[in-house]
C-alpha positions as CSV (number, residue, x, y, z in Angstrom):
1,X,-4.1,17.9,-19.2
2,X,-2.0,21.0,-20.4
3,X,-2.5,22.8,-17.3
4,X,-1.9,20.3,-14.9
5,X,1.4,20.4,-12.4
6,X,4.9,18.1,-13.8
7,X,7.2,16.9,-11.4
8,X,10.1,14.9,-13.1
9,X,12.3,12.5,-11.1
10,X,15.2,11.6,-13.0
11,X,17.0,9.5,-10.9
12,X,16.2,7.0,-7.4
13,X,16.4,8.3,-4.3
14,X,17.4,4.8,-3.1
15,X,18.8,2.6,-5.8
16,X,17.3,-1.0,-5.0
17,X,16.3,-3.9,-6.9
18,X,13.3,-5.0,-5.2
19,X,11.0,-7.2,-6.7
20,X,7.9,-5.2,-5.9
21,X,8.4,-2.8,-3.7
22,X,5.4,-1.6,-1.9
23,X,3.9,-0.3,1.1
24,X,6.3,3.0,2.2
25,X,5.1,4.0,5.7
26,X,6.3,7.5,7.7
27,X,7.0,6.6,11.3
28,X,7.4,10.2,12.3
29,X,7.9,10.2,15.8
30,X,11.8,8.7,14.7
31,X,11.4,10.4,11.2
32,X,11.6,6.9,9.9
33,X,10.9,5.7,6.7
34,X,9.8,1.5,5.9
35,X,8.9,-0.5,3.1
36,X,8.9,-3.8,1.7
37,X,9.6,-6.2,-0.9
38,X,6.9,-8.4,-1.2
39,X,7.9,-10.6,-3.5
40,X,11.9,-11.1,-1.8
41,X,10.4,-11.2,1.5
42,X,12.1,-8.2,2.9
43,X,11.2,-5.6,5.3
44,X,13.6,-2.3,5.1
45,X,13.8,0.8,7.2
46,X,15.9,3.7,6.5
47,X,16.3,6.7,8.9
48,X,15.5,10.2,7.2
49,X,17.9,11.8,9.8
50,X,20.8,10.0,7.9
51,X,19.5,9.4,4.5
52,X,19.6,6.6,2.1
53,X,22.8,4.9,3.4
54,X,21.4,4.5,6.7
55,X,19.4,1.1,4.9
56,X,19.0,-1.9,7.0
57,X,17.5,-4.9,5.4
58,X,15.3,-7.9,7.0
59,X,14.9,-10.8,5.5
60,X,11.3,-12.8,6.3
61,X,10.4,-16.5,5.5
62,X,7.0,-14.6,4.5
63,X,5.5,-11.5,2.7
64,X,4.6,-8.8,4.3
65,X,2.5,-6.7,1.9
66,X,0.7,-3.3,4.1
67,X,2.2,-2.6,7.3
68,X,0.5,0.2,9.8
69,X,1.5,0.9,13.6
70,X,-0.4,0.6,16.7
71,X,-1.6,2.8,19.5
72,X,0.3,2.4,22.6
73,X,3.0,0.3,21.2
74,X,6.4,1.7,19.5
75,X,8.5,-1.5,19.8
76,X,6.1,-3.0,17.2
77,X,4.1,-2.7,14.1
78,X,1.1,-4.6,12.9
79,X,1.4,-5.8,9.1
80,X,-0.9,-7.7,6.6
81,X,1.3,-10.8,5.1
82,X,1.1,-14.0,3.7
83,X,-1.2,-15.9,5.9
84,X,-2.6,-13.4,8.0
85,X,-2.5,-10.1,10.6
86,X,0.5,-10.3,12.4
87,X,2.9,-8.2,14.7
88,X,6.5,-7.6,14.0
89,X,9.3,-6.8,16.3
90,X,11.3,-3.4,15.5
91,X,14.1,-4.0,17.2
92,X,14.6,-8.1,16.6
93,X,13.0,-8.5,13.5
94,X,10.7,-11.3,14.5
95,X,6.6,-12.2,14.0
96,X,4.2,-13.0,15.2
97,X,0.6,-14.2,13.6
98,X,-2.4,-12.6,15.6
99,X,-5.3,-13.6,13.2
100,X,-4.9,-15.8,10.7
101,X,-7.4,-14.5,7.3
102,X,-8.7,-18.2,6.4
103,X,-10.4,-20.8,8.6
104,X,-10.2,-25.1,9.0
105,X,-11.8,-25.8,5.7
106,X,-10.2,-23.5,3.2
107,X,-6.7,-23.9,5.0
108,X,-7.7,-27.5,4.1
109,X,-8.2,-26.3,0.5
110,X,-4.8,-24.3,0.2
111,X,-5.8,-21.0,0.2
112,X,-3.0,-20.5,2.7
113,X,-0.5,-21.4,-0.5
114,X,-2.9,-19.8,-2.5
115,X,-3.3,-16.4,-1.5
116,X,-1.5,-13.4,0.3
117,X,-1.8,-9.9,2.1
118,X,-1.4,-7.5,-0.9
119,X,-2.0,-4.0,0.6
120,X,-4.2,-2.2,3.3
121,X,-5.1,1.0,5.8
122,X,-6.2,1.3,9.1
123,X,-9.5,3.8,9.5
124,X,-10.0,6.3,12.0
125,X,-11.6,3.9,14.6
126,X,-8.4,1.3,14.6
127,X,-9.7,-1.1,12.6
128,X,-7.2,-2.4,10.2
129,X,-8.5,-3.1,6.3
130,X,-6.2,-5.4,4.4
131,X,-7.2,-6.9,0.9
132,X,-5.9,-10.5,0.1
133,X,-5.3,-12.0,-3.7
134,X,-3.8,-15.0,-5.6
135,X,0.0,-15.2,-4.8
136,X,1.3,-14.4,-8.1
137,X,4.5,-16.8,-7.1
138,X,1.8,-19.7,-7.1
139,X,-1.2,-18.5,-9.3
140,X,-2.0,-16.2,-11.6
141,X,-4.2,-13.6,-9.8
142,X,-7.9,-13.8,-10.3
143,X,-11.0,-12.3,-8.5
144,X,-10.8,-14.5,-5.8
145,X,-9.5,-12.1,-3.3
146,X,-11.0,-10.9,0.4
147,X,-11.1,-7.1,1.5
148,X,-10.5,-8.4,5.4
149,X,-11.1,-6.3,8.4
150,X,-9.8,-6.6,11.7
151,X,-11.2,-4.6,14.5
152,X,-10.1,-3.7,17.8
153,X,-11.7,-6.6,19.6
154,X,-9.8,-9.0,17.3
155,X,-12.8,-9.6,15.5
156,X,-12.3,-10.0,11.7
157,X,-14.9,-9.9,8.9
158,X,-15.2,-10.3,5.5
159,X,-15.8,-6.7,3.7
160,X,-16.2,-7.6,0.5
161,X,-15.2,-10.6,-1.6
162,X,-14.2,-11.6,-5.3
163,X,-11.5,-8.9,-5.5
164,X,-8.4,-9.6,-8.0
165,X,-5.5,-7.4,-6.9
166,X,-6.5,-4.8,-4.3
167,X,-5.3,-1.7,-3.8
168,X,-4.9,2.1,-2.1
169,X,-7.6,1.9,0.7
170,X,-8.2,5.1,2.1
171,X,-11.1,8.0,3.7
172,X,-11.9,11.2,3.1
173,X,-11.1,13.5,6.1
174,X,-15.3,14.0,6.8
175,X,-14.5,10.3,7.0
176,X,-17.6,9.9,4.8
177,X,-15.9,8.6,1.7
178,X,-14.2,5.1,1.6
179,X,-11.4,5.1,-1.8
180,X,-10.6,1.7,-2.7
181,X,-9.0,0.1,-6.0
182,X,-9.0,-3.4,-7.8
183,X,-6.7,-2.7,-10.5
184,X,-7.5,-4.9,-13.0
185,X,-10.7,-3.2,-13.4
186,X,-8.4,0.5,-13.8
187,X,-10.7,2.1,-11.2
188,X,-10.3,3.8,-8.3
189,X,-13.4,3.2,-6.4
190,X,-15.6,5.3,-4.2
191,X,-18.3,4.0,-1.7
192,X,-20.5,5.7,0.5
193,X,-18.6,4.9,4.3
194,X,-20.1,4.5,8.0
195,X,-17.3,5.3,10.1
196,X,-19.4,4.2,13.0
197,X,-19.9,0.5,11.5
198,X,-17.3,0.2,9.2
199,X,-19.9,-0.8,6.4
200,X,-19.9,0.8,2.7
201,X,-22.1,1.1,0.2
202,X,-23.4,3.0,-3.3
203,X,-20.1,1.9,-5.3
204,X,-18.8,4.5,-8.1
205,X,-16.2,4.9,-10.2
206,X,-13.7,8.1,-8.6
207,X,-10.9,8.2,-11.1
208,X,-10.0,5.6,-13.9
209,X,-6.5,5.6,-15.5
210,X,-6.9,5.7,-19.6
211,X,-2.9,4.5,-20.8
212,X,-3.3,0.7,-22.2
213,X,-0.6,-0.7,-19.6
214,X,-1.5,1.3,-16.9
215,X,-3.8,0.4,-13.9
216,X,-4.3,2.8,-10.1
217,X,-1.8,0.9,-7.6
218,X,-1.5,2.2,-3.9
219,X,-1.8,6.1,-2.9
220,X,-2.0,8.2,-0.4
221,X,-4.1,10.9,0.7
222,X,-2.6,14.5,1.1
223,X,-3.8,17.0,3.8
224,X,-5.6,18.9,1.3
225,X,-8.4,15.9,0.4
226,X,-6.2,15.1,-3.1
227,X,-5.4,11.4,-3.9
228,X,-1.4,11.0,-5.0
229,X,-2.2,7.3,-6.8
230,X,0.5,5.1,-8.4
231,X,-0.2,3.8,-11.5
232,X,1.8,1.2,-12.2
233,X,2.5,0.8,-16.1
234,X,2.6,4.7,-17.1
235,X,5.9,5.7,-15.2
236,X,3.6,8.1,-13.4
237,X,2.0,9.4,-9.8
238,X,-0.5,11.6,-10.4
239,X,-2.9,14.3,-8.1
240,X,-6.3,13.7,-7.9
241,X,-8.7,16.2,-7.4
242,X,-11.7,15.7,-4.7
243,X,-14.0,15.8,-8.3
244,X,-11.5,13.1,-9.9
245,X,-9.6,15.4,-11.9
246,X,-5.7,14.7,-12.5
247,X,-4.2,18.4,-11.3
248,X,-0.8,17.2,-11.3
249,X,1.5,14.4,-12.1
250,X,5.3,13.3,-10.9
251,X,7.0,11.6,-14.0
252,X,9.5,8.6,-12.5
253,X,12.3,6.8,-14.7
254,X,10.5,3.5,-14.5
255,X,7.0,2.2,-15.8
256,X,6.3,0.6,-12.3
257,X,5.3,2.8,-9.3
258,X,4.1,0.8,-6.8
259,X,2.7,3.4,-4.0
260,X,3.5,6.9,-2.5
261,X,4.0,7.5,1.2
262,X,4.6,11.1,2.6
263,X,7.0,12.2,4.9
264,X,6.4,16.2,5.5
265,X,6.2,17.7,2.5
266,X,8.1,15.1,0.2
267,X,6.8,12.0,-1.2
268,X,8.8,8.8,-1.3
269,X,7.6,6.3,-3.8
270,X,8.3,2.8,-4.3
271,X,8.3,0.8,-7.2
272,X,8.4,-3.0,-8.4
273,X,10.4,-4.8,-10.9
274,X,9.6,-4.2,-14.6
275,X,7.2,-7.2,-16.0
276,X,8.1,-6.5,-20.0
277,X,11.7,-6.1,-20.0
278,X,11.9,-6.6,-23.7
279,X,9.1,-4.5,-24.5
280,X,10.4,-1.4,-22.2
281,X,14.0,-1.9,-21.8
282,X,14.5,1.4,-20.3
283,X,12.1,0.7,-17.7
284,X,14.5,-1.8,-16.2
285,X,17.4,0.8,-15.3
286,X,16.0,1.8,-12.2
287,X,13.2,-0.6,-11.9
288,X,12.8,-1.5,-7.7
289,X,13.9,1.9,-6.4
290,X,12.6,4.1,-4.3
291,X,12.0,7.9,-5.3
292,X,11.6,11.2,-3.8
293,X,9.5,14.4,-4.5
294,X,9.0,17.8,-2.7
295,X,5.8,18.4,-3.2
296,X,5.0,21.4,-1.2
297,X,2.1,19.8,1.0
298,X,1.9,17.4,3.7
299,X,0.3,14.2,4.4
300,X,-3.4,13.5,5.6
301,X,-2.7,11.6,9.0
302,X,-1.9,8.4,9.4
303,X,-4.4,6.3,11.8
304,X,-2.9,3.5,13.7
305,X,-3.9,0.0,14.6
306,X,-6.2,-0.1,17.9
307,X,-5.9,-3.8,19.6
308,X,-7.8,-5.0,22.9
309,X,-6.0,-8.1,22.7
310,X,-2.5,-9.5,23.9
311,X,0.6,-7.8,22.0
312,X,4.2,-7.9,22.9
């Protein structure tokens, strides 16, 4: 660990007191940067150009938790939120639901209070991945989440089930690797992927995070094949190698990142509101902001959301 790469971030690029912060998404053709708060409901978009007082705030009367755009369609962007896929106006601000994650019976049961969208990625044939888990507003979370999938025909399937708090979805660039994270279980997962069917398989450990609080929250693939993975707990992003191996880590003035997003060459990264206040007092200070990082390399692509049916 002595030779690997520190970045320090001292203070917030954006100071902000969101309750978890999460899912920071690059809309580059207006050099746009979006996030959320899941737990405060609010969706947030702040334009690059103009910099960090250029924030406008939306208020929902759900969670949004992953957000991704769609081919075709720039007034719009598809998101994962409380109760199911759904499309949401740019402009207006409104939603829509275009597939709801549970069916009759467990609607019946209240898994619609129950659970919510957490976070999610859309793989290079359109098809959007979201993973679902206990609302922690209603239950503590368990491993009763669903890693969803919706494809382009509208189609969604269940991917994998019992999941607790799912996180960081991503491929490899041979598209021959799928990365994907429970946290509780401190893992960063790799399967074996079928970009052709969307199936996985041969499940192994990629990287695991050692600190006692921490645990691998969302990242984001660079263009170079290294995972930049949140782990929320340690104050710290750090580089993964291809192999596994931390290369490099960016130090943050807060115990909770949330997930990194890139835009060019710098990495903003969100963050949620500190869960042991009077344990890690300092964490609080600048707990729910958003920071930035040059980090001298760009961004795999981004894939976006590929629909057949009706959208606005």
């Amino acid at each position: 660990m002595s030779d690997i790469k520190v970045y320090t971030v001292d203070e917030p690029w954006l100071k902000i007191d969101c309750g978890l912060g999460e899912a920071p998404y690059w809309e580059q053709k207006t050099n746009t940067l979006r996030f959320v708060d899941i737990i405060k409901q609010n969706v947030f978009t702040v334009d690059l150009n103009k910099g960090p007082e250029s924030l406008k705030t939306t208020h929902l009367d759900i969670s949004i938790g992953t957000t991704g755009d769609i081919e075709g369609n720039d007034t719009h962007f598809v998101f994962g939120g409380k109760h199911g896929y759904g499309v949401y106006n740019r402009a207006t601000g409104a939603y829509r639901y275009i597939q709801k994650y549970w069916n009759e019976q467990e609607v019946a049961a209240g898994k619609e209070k129950l659970m919510r969208g957490n976070d999610g990625a859309i793989d290079t044939q359109g098809r959007y991945w979201v993973g679902t888990m206990n609302d922690p507003l209603v239950k503590a979370p368990e491993a009763e989440g669903t890693l969803f999938r919706l494809d382009p025909d509208g189609k969604l399937q269940r991917m994998l089930e019992g999941v607790a708090i799912p996180n960081g979805i991503s491929w490899t660039t041979d598209n021959k690797t799928m990365y994907f994270a429970d946290s509780p279980t401190k893992t960063v997962w790799a399967y074996d992927f079928d970009a052709a069917t969307g199936g996985f398989s041969n499940k192994r450990p990629f990287f695991r995070v050692s600190e006692e609080h921490g645990v691998p929250d969302g990242h984001a693939l660079d263009a170079e094949g290294y995972m930049w993975c949140a782990m929320h707990g340690t104050g710290k992003v750090v580089r993964v190698s291809p192999r596994g191996d931390v290369v490099a880590e960016i130090r943050v003035p807060t115990r909770c990142p949330t997930c990194p997003a890139f835009a060019g060459e710098d990495l903003y990264i969100t963050s949620a509101e500190e869960e042991m206040p009077d344990q890690f007092p300092e964490s609080t200070r600048l707990h729910g902001s958003v920071f930035k990082v040059h980090v001298g390399v760009r961004g795999a692509p981004l894939n976006k959301f590929k629909y057949s049916g009706e959208l606005p």
